[in-house]
PyMOL Python script that loads the backbone (N, CA, C, O; Angstrom):
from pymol import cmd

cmd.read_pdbstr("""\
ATOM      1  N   UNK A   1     387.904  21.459  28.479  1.00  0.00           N
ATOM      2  CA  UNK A   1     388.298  22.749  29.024  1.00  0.00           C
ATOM      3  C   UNK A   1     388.145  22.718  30.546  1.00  0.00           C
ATOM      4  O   UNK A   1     387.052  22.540  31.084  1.00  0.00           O
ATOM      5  N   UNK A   2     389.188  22.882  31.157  1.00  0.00           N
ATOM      6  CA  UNK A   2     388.914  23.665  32.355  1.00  0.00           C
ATOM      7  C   UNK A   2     388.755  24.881  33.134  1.00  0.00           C
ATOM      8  O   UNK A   2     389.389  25.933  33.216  1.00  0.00           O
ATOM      9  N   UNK A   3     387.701  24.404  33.685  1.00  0.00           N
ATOM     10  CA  UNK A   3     386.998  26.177  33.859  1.00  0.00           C
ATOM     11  C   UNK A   3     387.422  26.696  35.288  1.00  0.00           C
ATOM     12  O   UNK A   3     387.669  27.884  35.497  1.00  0.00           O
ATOM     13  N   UNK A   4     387.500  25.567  36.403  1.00  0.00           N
ATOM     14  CA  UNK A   4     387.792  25.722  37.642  1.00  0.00           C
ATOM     15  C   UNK A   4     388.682  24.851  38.129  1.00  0.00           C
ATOM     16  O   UNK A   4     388.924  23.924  37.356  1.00  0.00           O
ATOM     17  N   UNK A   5     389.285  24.834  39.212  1.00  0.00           N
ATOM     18  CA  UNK A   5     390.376  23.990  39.960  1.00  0.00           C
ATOM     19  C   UNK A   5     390.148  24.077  41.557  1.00  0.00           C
ATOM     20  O   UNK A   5     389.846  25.230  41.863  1.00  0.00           O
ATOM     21  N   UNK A   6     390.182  23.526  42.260  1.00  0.00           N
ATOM     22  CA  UNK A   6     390.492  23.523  43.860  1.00  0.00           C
ATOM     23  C   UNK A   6     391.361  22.906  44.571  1.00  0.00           C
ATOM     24  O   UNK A   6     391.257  21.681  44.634  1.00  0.00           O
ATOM     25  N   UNK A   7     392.368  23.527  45.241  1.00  0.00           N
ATOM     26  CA  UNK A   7     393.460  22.659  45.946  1.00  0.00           C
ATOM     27  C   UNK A   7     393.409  23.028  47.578  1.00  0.00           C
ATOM     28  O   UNK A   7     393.350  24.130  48.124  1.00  0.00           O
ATOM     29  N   UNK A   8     393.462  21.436  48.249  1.00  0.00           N
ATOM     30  CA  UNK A   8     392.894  21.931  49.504  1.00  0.00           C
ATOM     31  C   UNK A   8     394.383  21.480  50.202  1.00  0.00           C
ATOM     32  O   UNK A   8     394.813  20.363  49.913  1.00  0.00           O
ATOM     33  N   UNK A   9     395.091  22.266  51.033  1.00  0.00           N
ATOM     34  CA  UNK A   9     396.088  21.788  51.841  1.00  0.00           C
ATOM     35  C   UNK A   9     395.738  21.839  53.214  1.00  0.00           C
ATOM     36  O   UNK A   9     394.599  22.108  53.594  1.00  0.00           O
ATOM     37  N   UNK A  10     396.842  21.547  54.090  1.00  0.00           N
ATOM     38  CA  UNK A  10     396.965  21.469  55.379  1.00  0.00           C
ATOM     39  C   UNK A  10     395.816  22.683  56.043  1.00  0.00           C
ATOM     40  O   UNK A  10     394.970  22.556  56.928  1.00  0.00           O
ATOM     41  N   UNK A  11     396.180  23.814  55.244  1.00  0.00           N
ATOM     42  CA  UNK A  11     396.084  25.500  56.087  1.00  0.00           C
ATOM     43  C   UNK A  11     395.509  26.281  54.805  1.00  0.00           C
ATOM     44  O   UNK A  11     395.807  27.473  54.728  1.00  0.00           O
ATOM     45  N   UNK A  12     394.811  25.792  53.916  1.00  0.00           N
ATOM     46  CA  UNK A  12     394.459  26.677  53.109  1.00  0.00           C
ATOM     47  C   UNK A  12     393.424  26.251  51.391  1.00  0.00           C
ATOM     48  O   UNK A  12     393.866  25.483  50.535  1.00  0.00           O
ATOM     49  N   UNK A  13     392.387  26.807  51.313  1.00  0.00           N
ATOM     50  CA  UNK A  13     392.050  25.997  50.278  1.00  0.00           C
ATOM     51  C   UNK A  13     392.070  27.172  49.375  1.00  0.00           C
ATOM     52  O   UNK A  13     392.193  28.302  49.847  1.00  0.00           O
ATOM     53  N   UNK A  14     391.955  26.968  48.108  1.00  0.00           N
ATOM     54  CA  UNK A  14     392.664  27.349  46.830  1.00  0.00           C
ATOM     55  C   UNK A  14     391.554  27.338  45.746  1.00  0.00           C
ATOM     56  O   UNK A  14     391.663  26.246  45.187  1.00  0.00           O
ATOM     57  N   UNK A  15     390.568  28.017  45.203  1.00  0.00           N
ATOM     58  CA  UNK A  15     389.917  28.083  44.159  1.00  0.00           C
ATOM     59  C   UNK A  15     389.947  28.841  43.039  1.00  0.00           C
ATOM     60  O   UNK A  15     389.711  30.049  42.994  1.00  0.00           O
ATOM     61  N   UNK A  16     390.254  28.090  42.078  1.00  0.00           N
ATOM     62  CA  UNK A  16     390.612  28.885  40.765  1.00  0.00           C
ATOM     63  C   UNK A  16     389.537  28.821  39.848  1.00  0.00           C
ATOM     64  O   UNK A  16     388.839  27.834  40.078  1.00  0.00           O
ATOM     65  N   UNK A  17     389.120  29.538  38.843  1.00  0.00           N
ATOM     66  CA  UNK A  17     387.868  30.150  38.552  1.00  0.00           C
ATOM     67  C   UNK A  17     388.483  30.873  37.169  1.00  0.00           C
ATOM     68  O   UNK A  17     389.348  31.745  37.087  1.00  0.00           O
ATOM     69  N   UNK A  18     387.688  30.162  36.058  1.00  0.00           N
ATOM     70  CA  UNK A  18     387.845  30.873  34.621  1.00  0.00           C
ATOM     71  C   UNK A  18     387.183  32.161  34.377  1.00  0.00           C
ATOM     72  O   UNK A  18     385.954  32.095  34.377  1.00  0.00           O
ATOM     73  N   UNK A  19     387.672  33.251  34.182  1.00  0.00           N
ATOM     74  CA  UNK A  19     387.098  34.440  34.099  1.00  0.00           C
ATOM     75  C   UNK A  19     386.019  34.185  32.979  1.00  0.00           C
ATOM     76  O   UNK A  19     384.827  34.489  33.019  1.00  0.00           O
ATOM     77  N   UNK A  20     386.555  33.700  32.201  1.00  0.00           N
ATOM     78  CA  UNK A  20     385.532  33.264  30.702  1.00  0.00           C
ATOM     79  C   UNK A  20     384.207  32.954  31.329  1.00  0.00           C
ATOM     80  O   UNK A  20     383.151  33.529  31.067  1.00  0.00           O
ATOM     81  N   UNK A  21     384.426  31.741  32.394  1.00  0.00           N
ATOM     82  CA  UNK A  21     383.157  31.070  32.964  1.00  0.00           C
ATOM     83  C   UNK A  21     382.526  32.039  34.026  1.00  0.00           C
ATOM     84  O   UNK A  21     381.325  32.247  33.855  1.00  0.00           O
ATOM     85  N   UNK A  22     382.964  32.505  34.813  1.00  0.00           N
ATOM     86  CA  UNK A  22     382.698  33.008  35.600  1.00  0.00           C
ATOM     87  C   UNK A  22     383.008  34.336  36.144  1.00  0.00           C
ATOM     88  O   UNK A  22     384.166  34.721  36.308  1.00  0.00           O
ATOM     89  N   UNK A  23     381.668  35.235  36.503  1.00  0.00           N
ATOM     90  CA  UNK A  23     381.713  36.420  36.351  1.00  0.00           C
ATOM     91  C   UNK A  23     382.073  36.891  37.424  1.00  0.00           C
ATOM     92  O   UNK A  23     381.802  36.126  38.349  1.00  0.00           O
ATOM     93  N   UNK A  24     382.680  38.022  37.808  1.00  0.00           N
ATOM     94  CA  UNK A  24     383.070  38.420  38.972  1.00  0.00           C
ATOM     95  C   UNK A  24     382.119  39.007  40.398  1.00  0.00           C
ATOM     96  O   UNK A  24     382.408  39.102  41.591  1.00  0.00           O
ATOM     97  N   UNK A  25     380.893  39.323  39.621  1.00  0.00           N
ATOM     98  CA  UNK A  25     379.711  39.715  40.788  1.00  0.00           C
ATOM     99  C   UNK A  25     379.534  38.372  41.618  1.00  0.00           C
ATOM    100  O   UNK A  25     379.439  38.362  42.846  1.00  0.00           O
ATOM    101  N   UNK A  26     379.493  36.972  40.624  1.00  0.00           N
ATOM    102  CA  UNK A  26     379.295  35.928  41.074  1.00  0.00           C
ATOM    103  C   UNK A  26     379.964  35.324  41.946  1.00  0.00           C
ATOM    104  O   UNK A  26     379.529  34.635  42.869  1.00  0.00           O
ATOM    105  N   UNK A  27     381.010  35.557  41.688  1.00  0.00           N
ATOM    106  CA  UNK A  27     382.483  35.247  42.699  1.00  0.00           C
ATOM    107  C   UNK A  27     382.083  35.929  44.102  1.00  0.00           C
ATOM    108  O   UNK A  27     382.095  35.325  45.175  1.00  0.00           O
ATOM    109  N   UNK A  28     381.755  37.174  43.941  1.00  0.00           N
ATOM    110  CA  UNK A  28     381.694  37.916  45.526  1.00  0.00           C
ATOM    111  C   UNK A  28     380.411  37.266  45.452  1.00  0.00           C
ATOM    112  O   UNK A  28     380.494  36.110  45.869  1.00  0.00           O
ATOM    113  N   UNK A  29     379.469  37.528  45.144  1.00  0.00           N
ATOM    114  CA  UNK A  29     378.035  36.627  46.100  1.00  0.00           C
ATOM    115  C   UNK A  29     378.469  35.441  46.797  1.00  0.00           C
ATOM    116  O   UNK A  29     377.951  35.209  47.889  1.00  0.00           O
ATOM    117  N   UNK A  30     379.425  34.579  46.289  1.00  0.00           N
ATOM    118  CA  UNK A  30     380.080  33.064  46.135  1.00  0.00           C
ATOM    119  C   UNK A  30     380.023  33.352  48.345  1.00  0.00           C
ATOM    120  O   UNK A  30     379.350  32.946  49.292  1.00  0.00           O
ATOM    121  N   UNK A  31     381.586  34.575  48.020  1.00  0.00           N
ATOM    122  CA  UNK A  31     382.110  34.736  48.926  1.00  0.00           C
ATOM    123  C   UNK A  31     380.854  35.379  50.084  1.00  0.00           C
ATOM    124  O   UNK A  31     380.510  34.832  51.132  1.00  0.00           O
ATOM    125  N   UNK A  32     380.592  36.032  49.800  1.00  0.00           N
ATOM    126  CA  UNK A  32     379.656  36.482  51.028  1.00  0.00           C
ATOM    127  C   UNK A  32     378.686  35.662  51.613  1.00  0.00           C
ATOM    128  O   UNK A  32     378.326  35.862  52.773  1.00  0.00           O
ATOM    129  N   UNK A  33     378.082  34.476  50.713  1.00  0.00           N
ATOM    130  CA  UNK A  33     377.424  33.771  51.170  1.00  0.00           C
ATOM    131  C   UNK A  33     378.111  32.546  52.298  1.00  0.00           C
ATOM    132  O   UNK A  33     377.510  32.080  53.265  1.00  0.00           O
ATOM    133  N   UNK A  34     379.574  32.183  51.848  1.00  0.00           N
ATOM    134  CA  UNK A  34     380.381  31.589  52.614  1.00  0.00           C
ATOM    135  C   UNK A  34     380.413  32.223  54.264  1.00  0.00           C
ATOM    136  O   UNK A  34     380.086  31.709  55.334  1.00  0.00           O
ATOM    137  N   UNK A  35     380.890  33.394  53.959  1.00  0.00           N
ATOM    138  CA  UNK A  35     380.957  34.201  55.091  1.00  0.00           C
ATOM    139  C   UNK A  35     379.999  34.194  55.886  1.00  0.00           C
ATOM    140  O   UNK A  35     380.257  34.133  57.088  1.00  0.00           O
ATOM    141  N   UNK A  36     378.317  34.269  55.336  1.00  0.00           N
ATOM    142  CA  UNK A  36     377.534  34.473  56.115  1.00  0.00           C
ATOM    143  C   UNK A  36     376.997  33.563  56.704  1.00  0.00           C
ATOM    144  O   UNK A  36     376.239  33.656  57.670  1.00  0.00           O
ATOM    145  N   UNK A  37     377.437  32.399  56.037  1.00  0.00           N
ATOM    146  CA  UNK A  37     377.364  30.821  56.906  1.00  0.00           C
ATOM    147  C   UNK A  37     377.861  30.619  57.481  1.00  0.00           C
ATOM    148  O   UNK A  37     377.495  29.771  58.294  1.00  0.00           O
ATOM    149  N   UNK A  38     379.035  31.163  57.575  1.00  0.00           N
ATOM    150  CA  UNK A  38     380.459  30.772  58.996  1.00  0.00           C
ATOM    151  C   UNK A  38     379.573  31.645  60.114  1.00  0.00           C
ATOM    152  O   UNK A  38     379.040  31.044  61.047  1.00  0.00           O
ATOM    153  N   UNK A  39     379.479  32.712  60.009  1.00  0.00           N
ATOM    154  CA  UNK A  39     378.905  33.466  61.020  1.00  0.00           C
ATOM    155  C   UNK A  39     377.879  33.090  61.480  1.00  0.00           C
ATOM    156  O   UNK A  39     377.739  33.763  62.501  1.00  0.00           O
ATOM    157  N   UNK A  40     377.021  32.407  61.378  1.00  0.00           N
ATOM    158  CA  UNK A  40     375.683  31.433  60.784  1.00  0.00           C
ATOM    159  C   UNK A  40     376.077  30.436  62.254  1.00  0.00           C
ATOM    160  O   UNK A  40     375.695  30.373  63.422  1.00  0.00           O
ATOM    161  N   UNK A  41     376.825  29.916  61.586  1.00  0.00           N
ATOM    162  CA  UNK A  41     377.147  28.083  62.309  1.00  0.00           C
ATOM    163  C   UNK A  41     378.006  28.557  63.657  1.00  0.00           C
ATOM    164  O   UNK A  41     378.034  27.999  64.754  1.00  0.00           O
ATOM    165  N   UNK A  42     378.665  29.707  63.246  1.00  0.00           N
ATOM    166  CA  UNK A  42     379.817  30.072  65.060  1.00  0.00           C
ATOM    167  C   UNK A  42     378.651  30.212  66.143  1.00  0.00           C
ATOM    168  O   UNK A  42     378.576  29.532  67.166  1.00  0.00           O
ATOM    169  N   UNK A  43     377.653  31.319  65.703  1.00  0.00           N
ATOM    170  CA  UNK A  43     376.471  31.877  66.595  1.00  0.00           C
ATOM    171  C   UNK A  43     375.877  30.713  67.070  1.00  0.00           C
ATOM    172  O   UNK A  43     375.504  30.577  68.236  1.00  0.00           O
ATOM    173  N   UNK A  44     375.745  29.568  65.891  1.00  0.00           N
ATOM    174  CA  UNK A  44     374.494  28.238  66.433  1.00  0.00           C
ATOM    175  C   UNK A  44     375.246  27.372  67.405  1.00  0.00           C
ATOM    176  O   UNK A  44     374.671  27.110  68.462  1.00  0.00           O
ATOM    177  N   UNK A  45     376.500  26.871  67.187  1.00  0.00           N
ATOM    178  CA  UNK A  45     377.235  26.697  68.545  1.00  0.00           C
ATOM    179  C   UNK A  45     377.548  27.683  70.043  1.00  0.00           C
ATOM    180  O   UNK A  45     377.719  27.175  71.152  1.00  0.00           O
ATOM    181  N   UNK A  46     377.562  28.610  69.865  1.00  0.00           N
ATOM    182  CA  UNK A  46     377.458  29.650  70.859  1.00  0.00           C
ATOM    183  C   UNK A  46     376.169  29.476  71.993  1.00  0.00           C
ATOM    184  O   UNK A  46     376.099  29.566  73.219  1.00  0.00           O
ATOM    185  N   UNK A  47     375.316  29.217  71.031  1.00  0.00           N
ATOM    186  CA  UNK A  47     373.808  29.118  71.398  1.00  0.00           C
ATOM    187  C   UNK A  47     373.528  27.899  72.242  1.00  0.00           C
ATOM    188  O   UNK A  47     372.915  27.764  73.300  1.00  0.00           O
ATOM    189  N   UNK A  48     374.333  26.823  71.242  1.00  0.00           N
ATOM    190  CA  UNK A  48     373.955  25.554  71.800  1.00  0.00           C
ATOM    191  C   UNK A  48     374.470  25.493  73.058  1.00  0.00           C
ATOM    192  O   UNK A  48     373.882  24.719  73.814  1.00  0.00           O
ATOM    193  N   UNK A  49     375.704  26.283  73.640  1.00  0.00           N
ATOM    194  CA  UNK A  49     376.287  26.008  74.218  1.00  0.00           C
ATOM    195  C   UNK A  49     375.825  26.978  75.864  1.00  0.00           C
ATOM    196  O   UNK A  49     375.990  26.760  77.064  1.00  0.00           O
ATOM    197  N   UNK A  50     375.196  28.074  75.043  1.00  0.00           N
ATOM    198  CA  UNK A  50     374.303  28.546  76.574  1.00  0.00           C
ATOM    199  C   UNK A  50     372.819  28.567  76.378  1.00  0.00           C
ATOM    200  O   UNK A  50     371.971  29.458  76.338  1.00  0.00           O
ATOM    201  N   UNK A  51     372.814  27.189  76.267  1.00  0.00           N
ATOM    202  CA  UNK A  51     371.077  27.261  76.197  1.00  0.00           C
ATOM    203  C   UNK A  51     370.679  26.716  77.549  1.00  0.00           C
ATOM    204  O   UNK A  51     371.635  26.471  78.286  1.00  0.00           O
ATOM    205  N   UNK A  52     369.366  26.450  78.080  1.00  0.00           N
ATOM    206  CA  UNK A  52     368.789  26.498  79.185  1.00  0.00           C
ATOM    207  C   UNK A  52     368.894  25.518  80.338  1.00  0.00           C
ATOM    208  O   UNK A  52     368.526  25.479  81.512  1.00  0.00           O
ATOM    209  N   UNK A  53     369.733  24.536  79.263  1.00  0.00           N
ATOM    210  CA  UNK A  53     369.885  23.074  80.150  1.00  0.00           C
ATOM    211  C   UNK A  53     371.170  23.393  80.297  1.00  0.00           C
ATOM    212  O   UNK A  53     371.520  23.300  81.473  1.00  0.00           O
ATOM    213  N   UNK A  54     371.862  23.672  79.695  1.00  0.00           N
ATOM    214  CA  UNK A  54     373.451  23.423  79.952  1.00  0.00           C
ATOM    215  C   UNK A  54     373.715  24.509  80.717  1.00  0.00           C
ATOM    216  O   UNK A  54     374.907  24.313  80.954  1.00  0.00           O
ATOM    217  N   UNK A  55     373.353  25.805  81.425  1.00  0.00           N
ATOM    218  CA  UNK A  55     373.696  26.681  82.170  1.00  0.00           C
ATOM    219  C   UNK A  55     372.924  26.232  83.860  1.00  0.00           C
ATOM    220  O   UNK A  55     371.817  25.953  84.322  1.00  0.00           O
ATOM    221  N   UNK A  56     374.346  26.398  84.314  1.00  0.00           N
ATOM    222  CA  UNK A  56     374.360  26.191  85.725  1.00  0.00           C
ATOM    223  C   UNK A  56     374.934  27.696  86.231  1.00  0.00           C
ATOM    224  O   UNK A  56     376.096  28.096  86.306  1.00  0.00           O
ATOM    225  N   UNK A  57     373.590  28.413  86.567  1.00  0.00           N
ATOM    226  CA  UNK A  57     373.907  29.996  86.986  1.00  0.00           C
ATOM    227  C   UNK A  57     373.316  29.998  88.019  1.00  0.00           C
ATOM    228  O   UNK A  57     372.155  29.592  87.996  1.00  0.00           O
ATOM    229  N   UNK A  58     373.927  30.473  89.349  1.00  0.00           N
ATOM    230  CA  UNK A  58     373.154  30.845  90.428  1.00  0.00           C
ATOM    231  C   UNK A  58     372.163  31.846  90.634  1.00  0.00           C
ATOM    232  O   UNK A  58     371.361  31.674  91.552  1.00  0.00           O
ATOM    233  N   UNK A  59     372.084  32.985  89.839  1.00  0.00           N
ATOM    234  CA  UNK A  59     371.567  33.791  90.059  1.00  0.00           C
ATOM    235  C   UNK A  59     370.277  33.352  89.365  1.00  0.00           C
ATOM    236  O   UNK A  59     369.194  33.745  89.797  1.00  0.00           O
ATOM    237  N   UNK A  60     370.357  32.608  88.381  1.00  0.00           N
ATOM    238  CA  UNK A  60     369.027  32.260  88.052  1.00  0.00           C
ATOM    239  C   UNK A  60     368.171  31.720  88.980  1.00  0.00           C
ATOM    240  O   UNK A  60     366.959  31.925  88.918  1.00  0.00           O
ATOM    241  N   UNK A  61     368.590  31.173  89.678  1.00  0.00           N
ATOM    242  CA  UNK A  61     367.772  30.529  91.190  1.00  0.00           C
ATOM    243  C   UNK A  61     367.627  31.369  92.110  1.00  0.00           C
ATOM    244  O   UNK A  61     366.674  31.137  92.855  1.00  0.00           O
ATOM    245  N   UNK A  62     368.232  32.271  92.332  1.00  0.00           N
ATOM    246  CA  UNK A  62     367.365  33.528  93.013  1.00  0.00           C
ATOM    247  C   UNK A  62     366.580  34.668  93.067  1.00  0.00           C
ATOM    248  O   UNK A  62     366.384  35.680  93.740  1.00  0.00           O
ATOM    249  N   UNK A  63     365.978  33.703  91.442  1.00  0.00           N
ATOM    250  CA  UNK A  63     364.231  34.720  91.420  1.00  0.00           C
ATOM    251  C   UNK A  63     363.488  34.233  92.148  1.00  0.00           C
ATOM    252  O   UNK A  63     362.609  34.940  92.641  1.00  0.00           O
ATOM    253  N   UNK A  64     363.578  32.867  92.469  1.00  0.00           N
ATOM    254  CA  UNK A  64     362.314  31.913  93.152  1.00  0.00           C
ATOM    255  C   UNK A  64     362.685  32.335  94.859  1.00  0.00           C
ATOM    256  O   UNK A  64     363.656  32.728  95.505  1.00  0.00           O
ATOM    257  N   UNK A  65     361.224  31.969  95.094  1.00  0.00           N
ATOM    258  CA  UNK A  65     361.041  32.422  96.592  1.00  0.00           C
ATOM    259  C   UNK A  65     361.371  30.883  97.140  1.00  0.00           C
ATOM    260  O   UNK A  65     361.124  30.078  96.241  1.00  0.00           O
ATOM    261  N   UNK A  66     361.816  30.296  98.249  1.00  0.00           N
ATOM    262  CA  UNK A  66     361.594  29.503  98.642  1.00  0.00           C
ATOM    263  C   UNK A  66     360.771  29.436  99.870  1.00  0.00           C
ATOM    264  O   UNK A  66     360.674  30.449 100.562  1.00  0.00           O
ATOM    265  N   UNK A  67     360.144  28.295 100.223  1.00  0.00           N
ATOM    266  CA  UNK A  67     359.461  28.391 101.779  1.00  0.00           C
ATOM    267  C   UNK A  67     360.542  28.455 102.670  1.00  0.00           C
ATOM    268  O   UNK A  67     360.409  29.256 103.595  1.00  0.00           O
ATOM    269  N   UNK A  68     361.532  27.836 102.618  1.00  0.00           N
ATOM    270  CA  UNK A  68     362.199  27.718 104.085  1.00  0.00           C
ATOM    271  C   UNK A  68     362.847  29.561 104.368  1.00  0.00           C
ATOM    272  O   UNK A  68     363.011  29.946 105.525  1.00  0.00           O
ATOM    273  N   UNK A  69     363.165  30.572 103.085  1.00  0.00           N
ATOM    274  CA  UNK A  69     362.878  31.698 103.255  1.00  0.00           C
ATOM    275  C   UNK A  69     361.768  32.275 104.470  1.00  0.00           C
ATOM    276  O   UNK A  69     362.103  33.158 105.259  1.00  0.00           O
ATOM    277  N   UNK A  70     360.829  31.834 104.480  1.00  0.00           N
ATOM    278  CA  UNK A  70     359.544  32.843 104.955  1.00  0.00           C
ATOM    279  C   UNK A  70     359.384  32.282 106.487  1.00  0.00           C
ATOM    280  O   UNK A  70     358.526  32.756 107.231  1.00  0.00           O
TER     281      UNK A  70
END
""", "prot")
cmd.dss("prot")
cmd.show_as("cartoon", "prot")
cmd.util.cbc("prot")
cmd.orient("prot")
């Protein structure tokens, strides 16, 4: 018996799912948990990408006092 199927193309993947086997609350948890990993992994690149080494901001350098200032 087949209970499930997946077809992955160019632009789209495809999961088919036996109602028999599988219940529909389960299906949306399925989905939300997907979702909340995409959102998950976009933020952790975001992050990586302005974290403390990789930002070259000027204004951050003009909290410090320098001597040749004074």
């Amino acid at each position: 018996m087949n209970s499930s199927t997946i077809e992955i193309t160019e632009n789209e993947y495809c999961i088919k799912l036996s109602k028999d086997t599988f219940d529909l609350s389960l299906v949306r948890q399925l989905i939300k948990r997907i979702q909340a990993e995409e959102l998950f992994f976009s933020r952790k690149r975001m992050d990586d990408d302005e974290d403390l080494l990789s930002r070259n901001d000027a204004s951050y350098e003009e909290n410090f006092d320098r001597l040749c200032d004074k």
